[in-house]
N, C-alpha and C positions, 0 to 999 in steps of 0.2 A: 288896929295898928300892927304891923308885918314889923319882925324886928330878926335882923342878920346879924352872921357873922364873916368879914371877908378877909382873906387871907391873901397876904400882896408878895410876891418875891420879886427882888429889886436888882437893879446891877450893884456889881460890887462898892463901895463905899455908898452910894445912894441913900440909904432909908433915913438917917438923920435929917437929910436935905428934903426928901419927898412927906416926911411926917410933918408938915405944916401944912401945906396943899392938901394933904391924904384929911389932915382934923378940921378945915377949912371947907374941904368940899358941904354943898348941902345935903343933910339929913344923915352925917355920919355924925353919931352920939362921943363916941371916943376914937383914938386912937391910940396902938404905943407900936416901938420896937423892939421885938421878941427874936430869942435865937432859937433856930430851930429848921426845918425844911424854908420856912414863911419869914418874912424879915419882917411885917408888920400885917397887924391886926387890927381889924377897926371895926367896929359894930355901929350898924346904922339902921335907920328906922323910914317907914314908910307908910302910907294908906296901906296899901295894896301892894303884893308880890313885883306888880309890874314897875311899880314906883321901885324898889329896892334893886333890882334886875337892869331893866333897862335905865335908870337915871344913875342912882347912885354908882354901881356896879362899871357899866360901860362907863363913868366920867373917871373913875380910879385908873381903871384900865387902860385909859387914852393921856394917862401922866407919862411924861418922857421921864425915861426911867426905871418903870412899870415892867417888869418881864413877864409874869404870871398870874395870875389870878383864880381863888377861890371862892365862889359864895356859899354859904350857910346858912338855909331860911329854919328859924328860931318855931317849933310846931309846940311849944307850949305857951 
């Protein structure tokens, strides 16, 4: 089990409205909104690196409203 952390920066007023769709997606474990560089944080889980990366990752990323995006693959 592959387990992330992905970092979302959103348009302005956004992240309230996208943190349902963001906890919603499959194989994201949580989600919250954080202040900071990142407007939301979601950790999600996977088989495989590729499961995390291309599934989870690009469906975050393709949310209208989605400006940027970070992943964090979890090496312990």
């Amino acid at each position: 089990m592959v387990r992330s952390f992905i970092m979302l920066q959103t348009t302005a007023g956004k992240s309230t409205a996208l943190l349902e769709d963001i906890a919603g997606t499959a194989g994201v474990e949580e989600a919250h909104v954080v202040a900071g560089e990142y407007d939301i944080i979601a950790e999600a889980t996977g088989e495989e690196v590729y499961d995390v990366i291309h599934r989870v990752a690009t469906s975050l990323r393709d949310l209208d409203g989605v400006v940027d995006t970070r992943t964090y693959i979890c090496l312990e």
